[in-house]
One Martini backbone bead per residue (centre of mass of N, CA, C, O) as a GRO file, in nm:
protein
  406
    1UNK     BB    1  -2.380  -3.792   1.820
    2UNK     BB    2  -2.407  -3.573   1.975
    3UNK     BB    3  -2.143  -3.539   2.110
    4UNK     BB    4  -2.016  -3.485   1.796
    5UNK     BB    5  -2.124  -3.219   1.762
    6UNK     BB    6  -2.055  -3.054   1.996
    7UNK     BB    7  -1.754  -3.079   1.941
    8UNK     BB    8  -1.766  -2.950   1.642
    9UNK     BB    9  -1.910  -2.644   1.768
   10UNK     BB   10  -1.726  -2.525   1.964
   11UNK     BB   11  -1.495  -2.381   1.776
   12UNK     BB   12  -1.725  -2.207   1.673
   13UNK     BB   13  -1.811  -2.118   1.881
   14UNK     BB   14  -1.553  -1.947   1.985
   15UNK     BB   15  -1.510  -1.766   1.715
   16UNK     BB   16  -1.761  -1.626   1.740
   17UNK     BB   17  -1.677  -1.511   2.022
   18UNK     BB   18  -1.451  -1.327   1.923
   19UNK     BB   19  -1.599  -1.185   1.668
   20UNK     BB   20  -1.769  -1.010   1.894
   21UNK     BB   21  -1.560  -0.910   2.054
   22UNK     BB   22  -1.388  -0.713   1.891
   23UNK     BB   23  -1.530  -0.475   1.857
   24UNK     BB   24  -1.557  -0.425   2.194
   25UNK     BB   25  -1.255  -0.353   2.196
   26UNK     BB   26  -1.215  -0.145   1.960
   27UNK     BB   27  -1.435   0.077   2.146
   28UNK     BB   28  -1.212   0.097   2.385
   29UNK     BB   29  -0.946   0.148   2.234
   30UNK     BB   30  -1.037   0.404   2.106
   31UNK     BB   31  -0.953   0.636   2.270
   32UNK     BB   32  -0.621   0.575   2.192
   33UNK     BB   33  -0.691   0.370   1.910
   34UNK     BB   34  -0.721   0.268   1.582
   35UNK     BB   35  -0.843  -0.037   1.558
   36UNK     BB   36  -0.860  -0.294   1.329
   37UNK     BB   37  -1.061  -0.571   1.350
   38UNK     BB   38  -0.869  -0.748   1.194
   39UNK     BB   39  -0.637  -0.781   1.375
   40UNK     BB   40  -0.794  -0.854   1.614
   41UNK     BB   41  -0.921  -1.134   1.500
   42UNK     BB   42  -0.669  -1.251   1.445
   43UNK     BB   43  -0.532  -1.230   1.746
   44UNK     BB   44  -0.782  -1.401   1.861
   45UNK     BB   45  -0.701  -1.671   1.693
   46UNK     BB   46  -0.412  -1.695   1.818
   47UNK     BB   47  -0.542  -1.749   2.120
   48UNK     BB   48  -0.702  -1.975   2.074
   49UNK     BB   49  -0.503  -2.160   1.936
   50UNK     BB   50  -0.257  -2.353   1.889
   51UNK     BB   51  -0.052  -2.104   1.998
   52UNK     BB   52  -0.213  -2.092   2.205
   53UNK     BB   53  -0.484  -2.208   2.451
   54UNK     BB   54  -0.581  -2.423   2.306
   55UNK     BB   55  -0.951  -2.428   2.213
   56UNK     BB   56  -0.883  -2.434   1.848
   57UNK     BB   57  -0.916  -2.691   1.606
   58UNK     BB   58  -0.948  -2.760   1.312
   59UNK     BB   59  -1.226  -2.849   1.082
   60UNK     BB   60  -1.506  -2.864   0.834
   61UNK     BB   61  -1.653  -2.637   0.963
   62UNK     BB   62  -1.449  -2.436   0.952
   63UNK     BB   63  -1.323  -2.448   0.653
   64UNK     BB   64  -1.594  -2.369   0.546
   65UNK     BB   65  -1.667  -2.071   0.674
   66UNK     BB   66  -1.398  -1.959   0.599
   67UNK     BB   67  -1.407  -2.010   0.281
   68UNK     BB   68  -1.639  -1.854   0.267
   69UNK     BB   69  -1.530  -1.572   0.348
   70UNK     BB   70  -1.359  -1.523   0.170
   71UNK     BB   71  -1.560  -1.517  -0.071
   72UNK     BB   72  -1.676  -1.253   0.044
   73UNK     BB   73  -1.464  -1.106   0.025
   74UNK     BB   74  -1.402  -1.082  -0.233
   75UNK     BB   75  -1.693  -1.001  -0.349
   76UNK     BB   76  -1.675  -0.721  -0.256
   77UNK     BB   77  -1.450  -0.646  -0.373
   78UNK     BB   78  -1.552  -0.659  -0.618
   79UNK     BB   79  -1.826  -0.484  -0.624
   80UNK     BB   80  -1.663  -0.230  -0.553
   81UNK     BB   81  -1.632  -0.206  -0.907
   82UNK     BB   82  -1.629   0.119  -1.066
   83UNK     BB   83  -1.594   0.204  -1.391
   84UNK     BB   84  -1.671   0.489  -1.370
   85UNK     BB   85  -1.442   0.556  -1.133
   86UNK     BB   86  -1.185   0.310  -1.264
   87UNK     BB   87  -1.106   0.451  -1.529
   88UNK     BB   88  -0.891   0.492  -1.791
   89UNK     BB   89  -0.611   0.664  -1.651
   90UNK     BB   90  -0.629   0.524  -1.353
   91UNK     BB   91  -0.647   0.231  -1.429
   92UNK     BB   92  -0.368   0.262  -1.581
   93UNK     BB   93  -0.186   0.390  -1.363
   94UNK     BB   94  -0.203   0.153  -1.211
   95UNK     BB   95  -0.098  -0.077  -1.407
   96UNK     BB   96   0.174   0.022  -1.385
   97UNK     BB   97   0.254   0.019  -1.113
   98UNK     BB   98   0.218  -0.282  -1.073
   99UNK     BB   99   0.389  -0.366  -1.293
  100UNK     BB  100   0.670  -0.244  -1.139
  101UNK     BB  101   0.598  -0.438  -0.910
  102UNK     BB  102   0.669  -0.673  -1.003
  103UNK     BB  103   0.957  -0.687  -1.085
  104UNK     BB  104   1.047  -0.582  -0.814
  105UNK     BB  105   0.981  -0.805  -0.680
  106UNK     BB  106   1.116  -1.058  -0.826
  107UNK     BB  107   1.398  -0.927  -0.832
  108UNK     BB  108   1.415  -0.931  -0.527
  109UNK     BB  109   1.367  -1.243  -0.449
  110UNK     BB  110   1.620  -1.330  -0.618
  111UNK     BB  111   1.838  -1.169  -0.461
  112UNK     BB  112   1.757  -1.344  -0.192
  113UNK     BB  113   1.692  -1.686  -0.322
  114UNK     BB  114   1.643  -1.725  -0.586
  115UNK     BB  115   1.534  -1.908  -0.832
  116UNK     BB  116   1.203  -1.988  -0.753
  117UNK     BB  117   0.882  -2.060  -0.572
  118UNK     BB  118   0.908  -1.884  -0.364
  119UNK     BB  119   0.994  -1.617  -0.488
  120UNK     BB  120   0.741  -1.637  -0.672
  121UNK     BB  121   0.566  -1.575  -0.366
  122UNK     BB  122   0.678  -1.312  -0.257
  123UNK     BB  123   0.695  -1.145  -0.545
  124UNK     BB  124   0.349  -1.135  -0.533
  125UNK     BB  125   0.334  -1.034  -0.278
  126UNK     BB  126   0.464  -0.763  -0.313
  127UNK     BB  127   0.182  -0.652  -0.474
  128UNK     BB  128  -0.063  -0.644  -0.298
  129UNK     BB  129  -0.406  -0.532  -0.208
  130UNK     BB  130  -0.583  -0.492   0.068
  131UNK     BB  131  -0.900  -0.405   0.005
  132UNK     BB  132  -1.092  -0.542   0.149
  133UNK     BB  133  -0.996  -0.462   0.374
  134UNK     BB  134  -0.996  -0.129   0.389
  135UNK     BB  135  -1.283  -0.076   0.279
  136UNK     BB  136  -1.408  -0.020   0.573
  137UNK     BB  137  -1.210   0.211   0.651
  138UNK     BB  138  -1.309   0.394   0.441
  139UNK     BB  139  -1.600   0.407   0.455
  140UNK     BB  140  -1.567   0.437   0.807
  141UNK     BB  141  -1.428   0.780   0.714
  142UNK     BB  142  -1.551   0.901   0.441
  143UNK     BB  143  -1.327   0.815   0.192
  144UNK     BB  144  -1.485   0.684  -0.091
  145UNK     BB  145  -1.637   0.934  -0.248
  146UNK     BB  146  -1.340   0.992  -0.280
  147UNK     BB  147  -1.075   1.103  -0.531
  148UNK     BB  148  -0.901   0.916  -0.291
  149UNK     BB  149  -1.082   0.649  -0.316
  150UNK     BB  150  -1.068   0.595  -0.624
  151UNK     BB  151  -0.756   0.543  -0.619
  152UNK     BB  152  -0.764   0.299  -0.404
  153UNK     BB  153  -0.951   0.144  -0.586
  154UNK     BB  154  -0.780   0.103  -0.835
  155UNK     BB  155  -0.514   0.005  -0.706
  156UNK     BB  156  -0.644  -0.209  -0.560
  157UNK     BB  157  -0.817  -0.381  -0.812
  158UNK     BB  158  -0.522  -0.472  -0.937
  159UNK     BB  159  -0.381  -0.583  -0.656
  160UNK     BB  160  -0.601  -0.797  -0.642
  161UNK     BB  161  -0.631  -0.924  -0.947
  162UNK     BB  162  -0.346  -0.956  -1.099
  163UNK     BB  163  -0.277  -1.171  -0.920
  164UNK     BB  164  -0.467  -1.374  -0.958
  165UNK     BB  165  -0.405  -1.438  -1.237
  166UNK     BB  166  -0.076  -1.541  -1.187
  167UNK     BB  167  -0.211  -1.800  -0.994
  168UNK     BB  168  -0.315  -1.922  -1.229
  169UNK     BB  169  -0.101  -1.973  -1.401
  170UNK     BB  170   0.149  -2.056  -1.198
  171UNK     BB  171  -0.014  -2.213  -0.910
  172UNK     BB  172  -0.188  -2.448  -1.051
  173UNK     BB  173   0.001  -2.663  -1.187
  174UNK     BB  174  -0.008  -2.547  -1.443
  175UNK     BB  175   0.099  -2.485  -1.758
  176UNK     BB  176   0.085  -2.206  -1.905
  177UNK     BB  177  -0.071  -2.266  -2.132
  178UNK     BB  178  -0.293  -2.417  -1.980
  179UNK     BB  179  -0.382  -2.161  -1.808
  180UNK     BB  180  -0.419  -1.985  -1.990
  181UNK     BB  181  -0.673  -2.175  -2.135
  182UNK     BB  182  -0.851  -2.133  -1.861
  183UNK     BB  183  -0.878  -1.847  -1.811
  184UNK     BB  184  -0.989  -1.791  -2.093
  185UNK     BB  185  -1.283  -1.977  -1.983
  186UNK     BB  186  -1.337  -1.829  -1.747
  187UNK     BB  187  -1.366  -1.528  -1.905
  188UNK     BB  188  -1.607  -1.639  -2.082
  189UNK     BB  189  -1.817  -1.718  -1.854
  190UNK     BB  190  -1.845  -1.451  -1.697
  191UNK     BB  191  -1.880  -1.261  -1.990
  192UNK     BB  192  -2.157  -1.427  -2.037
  193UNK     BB  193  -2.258  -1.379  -1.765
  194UNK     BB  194  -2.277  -1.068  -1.766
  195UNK     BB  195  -2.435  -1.047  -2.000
  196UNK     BB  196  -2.689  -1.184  -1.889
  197UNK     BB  197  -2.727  -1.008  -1.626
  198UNK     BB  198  -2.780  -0.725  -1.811
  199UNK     BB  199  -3.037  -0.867  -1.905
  200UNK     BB  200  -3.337  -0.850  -1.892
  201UNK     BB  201  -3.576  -0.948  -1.667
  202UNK     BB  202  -3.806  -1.067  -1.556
  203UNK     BB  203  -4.102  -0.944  -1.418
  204UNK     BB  204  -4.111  -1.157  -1.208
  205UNK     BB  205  -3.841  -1.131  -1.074
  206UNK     BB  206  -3.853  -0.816  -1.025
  207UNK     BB  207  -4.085  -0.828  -0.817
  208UNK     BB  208  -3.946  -1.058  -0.615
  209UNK     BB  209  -3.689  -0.876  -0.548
  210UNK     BB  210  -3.873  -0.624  -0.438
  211UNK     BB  211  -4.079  -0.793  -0.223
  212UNK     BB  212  -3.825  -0.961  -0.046
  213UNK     BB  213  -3.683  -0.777   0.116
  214UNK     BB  214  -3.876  -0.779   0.359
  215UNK     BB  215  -3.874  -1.087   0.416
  216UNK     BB  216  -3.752  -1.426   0.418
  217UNK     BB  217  -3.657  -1.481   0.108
  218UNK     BB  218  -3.418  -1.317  -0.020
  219UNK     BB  219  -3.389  -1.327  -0.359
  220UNK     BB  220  -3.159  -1.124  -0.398
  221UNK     BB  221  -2.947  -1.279  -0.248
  222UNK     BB  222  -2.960  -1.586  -0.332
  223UNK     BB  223  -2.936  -1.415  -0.590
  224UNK     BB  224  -2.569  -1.364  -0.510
  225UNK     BB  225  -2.486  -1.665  -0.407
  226UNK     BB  226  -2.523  -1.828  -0.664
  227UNK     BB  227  -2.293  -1.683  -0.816
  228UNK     BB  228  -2.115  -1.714  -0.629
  229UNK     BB  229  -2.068  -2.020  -0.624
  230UNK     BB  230  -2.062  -2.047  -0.961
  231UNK     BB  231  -1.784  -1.944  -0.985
  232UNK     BB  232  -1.639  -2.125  -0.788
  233UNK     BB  233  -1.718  -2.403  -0.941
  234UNK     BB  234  -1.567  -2.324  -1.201
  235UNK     BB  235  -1.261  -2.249  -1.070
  236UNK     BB  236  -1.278  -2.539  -1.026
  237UNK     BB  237  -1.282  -2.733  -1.223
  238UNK     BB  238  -1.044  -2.582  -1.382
  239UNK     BB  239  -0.816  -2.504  -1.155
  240UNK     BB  240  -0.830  -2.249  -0.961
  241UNK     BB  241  -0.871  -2.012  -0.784
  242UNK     BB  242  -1.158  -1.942  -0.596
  243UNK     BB  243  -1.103  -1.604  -0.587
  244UNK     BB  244  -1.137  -1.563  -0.925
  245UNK     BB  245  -1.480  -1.641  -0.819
  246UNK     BB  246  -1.532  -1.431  -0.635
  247UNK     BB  247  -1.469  -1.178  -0.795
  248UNK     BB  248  -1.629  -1.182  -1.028
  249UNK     BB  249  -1.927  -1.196  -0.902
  250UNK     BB  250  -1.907  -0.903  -0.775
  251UNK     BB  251  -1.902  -0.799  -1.084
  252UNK     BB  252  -2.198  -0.944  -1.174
  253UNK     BB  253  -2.365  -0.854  -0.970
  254UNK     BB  254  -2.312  -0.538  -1.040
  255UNK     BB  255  -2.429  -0.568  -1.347
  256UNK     BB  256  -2.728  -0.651  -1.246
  257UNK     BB  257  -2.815  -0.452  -1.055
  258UNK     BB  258  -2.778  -0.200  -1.205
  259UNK     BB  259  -2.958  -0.312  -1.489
  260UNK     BB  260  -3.193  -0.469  -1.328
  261UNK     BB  261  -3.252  -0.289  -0.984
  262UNK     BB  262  -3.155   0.012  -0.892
  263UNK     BB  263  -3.370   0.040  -0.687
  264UNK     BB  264  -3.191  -0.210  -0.480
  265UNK     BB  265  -2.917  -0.180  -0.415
  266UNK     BB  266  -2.902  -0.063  -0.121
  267UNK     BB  267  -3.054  -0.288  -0.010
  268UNK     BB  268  -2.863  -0.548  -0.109
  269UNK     BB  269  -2.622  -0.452  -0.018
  270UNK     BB  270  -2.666  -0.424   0.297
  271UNK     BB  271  -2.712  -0.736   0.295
  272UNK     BB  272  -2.433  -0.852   0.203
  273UNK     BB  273  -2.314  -0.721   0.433
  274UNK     BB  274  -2.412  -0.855   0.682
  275UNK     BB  275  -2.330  -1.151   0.567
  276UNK     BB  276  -2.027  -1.076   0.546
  277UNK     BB  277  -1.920  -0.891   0.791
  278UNK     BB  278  -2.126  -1.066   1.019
  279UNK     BB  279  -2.041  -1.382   0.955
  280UNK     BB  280  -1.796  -1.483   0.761
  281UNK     BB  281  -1.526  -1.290   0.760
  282UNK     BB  282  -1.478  -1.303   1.050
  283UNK     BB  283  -1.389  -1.598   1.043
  284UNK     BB  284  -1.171  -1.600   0.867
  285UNK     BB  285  -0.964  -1.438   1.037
  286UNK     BB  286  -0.971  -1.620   1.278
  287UNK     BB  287  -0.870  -1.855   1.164
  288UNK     BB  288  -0.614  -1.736   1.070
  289UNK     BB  289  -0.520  -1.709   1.351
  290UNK     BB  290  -0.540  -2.009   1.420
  291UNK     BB  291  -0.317  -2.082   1.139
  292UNK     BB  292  -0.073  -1.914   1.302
  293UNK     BB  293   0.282  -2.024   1.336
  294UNK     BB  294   0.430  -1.901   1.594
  295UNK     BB  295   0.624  -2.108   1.716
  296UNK     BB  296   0.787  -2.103   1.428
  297UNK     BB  297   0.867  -1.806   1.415
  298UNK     BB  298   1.020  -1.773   1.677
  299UNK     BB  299   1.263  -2.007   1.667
  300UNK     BB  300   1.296  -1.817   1.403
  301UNK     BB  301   1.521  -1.529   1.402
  302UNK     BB  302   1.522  -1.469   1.118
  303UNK     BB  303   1.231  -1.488   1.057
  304UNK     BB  304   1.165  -1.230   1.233
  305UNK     BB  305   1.389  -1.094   1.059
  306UNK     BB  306   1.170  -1.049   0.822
  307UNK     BB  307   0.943  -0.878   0.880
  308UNK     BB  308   1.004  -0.602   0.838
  309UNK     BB  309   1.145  -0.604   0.551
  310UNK     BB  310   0.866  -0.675   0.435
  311UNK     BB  311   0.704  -0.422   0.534
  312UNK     BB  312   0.910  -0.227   0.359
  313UNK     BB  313   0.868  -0.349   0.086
  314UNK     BB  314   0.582  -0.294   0.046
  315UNK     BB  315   0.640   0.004   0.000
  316UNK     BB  316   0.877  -0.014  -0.225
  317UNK     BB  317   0.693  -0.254  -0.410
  318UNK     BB  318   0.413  -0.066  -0.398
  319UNK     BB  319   0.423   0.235  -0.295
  320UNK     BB  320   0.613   0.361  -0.459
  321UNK     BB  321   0.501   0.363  -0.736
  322UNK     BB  322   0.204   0.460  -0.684
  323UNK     BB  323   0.326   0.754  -0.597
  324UNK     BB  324   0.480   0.802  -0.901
  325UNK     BB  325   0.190   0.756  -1.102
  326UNK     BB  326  -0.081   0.794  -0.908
  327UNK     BB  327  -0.110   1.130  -0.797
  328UNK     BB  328  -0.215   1.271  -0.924
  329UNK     BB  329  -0.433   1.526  -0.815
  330UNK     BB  330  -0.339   1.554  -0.565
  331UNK     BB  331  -0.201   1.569  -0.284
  332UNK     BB  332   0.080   1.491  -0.064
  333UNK     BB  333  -0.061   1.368   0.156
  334UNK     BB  334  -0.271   1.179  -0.039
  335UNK     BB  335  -0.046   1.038  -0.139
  336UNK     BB  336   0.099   0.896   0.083
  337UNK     BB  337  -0.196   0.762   0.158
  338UNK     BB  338  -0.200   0.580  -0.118
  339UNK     BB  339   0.024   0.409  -0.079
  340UNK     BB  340  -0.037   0.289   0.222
  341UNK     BB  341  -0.306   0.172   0.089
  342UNK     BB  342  -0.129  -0.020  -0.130
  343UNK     BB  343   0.038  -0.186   0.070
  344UNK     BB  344  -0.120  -0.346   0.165
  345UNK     BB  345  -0.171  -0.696   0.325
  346UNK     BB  346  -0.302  -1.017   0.315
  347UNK     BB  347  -0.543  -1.227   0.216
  348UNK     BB  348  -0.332  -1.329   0.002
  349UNK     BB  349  -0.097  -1.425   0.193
  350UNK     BB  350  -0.266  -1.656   0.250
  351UNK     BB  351  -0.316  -1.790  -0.054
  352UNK     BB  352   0.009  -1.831  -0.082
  353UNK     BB  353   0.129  -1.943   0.192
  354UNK     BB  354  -0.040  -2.215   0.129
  355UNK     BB  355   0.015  -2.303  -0.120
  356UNK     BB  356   0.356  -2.296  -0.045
  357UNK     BB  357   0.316  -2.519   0.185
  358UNK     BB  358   0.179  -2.750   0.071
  359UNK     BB  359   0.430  -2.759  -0.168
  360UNK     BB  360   0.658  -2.684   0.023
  361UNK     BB  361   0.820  -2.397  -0.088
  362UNK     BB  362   0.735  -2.337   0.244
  363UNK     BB  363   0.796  -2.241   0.538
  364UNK     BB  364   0.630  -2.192   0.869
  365UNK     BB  365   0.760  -1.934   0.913
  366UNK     BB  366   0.792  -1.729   0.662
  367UNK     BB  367   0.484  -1.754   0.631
  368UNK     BB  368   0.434  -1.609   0.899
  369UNK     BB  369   0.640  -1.333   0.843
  370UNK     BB  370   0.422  -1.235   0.596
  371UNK     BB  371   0.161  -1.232   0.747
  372UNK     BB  372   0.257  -1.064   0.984
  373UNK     BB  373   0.350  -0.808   0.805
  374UNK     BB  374   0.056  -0.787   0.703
  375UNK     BB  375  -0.083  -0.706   0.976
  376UNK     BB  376   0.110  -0.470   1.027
  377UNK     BB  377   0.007  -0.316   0.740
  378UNK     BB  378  -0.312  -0.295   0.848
  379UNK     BB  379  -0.228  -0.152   1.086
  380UNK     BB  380  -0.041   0.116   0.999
  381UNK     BB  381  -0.085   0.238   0.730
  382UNK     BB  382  -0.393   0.346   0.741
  383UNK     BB  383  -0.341   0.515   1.015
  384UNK     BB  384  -0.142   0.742   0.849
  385UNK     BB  385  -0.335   0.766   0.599
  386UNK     BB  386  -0.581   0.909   0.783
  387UNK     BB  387  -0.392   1.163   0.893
  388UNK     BB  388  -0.318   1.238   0.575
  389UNK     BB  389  -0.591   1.307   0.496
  390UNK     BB  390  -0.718   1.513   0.739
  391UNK     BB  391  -0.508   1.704   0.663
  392UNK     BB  392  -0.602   1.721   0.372
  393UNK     BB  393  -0.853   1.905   0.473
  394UNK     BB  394  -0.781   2.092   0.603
  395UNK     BB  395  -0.602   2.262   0.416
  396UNK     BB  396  -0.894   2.301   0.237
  397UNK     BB  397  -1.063   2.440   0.427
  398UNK     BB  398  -0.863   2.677   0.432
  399UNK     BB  399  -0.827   2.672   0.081
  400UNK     BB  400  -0.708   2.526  -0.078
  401UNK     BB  401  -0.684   2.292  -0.346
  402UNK     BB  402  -0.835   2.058  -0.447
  403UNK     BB  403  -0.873   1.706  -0.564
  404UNK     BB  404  -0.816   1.603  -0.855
  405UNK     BB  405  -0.901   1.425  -1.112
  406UNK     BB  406  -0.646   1.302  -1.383
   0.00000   0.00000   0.00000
């Protein structure tokens, strides 16, 4: 018993050393170029797994600390959703770049493979936009609580949700109006829970909220975990998409937190980020890179001849539209690094080509060349945005008029 016990947690052994790793090789090779952690993460992944060294083959252990990972990345990009920094007309006008890149994402899927399931999970992947990945790179670099993180938060926000809902109607199984029936009654229990969580709650609580932030009891922390299951296992129930349960939680936890207990928000978030990021977040990553078909996707060269593709796809049918739409007072440097970190696309490109693979509708090569493009986005774009962020820094502090909200 003992020994299969040792032999089921070797792999997460693995895992986690290299979890540990990869920020250690960011730090070292920060002096020549800024690589993000995620895709170093997914790339020590890769080595490990069946596509390299076969260190780590996937056990109930790891699927189940990934799938935990994964609801803690949509938890926390939902709790990033400040309304009142991205309501009005910044969220209307990523709502209509999204609706743009809707149309034009399903036209060019259907141009490339004609109408099937297949199409419609390509066509949704190149709407999508990589928020969790990305808030840590705007976070880490001081430009989340500028007029451009609020943009890119905006659009994150859309580009992340909006697939979300989209997933839970057309890929869950059920018939549009069956899906939309259970979405319907989704978003009753969430907006039932928020207005629950918004209303005040007993003295008794709220001293205990604050008075075990600094003890082992973490009673804050406990009940945003209770949060996060409880929405995870409705959206289980109704047979929808695990994420658009962890995304609402975020949601609901940010309107607990601001509404009765303001005075530990920072740090309750900051514990939660330590849980998230620190703990659970990083084995998702590298499991992803575990589950990277490798093999599969070098084998079949028009496969691999289609990452770049996708690369440009993404640019085009994600970040051209919010150019065009959403750049208003923005700099110049600005909109096109707004455009470049709204292309950006990873964690949803997971659970589509997951999706499509399981279904038979997506071979594992294809699925391959879209997550492989997607890790390209995460590493290329946000570098670029962030150079083009800086210029326009510069610019201003010479003088030039700085970017408006509006």
């Amino acid at each position: 018993m003992e020994a299969e016990t040792v032999t089921g947690l070797t792999p997460l052994l693995v895992i986690v050393t290299a979890a540990v790793v990869a920020p250690l090789v960011v730090d070292v090779l920060g002096r020549w170029v800024v690589l993000p952690g995620v895709v170093l993460e997914i790339a020590l992944g890769v080595l490990i797994g069946p596509s390299g060294v076969g260190l780590v083959e996937e056990n109930d252990v790891i699927t189940a600390a990934s799938g935990m990972g994964l609801a803690l990345l949509m938890f926390m990009a939902g709790y990033e959703i400040d309304v009142s920094r991205v309501g009005g007309g910044t969220l209307r006008r990523a709502g209509a770049a999204w609706t743009c890149a809707l149309g034009l994402g399903l036209g060019a899927a259907w141009l490339l493979l004609g109408w099937s399931q297949t199409a419609l999970i390509i066509g949704l992947a190149l709407t999508t936009t990589a928020l969790g990945t990305v808030l840590p790179i705007l976070r880490d670099s001081g430009v989340l609580d500028s007029v451009f993180g609020a943009r890119v938060l905006a659009s994150g926000t859309v580009g992340e949700f909006a697939p979300i809902v989209v997933i839970a109607l057309l890929l869950s199984g059920y018939r549009p109006l069956t899906g939309s029936l259970l979405l319907l009654a989704f978003f009753a229990v969430a907006v039932l829970a928020a207005w629950r969580m918004s209303r005040g709650t007993s003295a008794r609580i709220q001293r205990l909220v604050r008075v075990t932030l600094g003890t082992s009891t973490q009673l804050a922390v406990r009940l945003c975990l209770l949060v996060v299951v409880f929405m995870l296992w409705v959206s289980t129930i109704l047979g929808l998409d695990s994420v658009l349960g962890s995304f609402a939680a975020g949601i609901i936890v940010r309107v607990m937190l601001f509404n009765n207990h303001p005075g530990e928000v920072e740090e309750v978030e900051t514990r939660m980020t330590a849980v998230s990021y620190g703990v659970f977040i990083p084995v998702f990553f590298v499991v992803t890179g575990v589950r990277f078909d490798l093999p599969a996707l070098v084998s079949d060269w028009g496969a691999v001849a289609t990452v770049p593709m996708f690369l440009l796809l993404f640019l085009l049918i994600r970040g051209l539209p919010v150019w065009l739409l959403c750049r208003k007072g923005l700099s110049g440097h600005e909109g096109v690094a707004l455009a470049l970190f709204s292309a950006t696309a990873l964690p949803l490109l997971v659970v589509l080509t997951t999706i499509g693979t399981r279904a038979g509708d997506m071979n594992s090569a294809h699925a391959a060349a879209l997550v492989g493009a997607g890790m390209l986005s995460v590493l290329i774009f946000p570098q670029v945005g962030l150079v083009l962020v800086g210029r326009a820094r510069v610019r201003t502090h010479a003088g030039e008029p700085a970017a408006t909200d509006g």
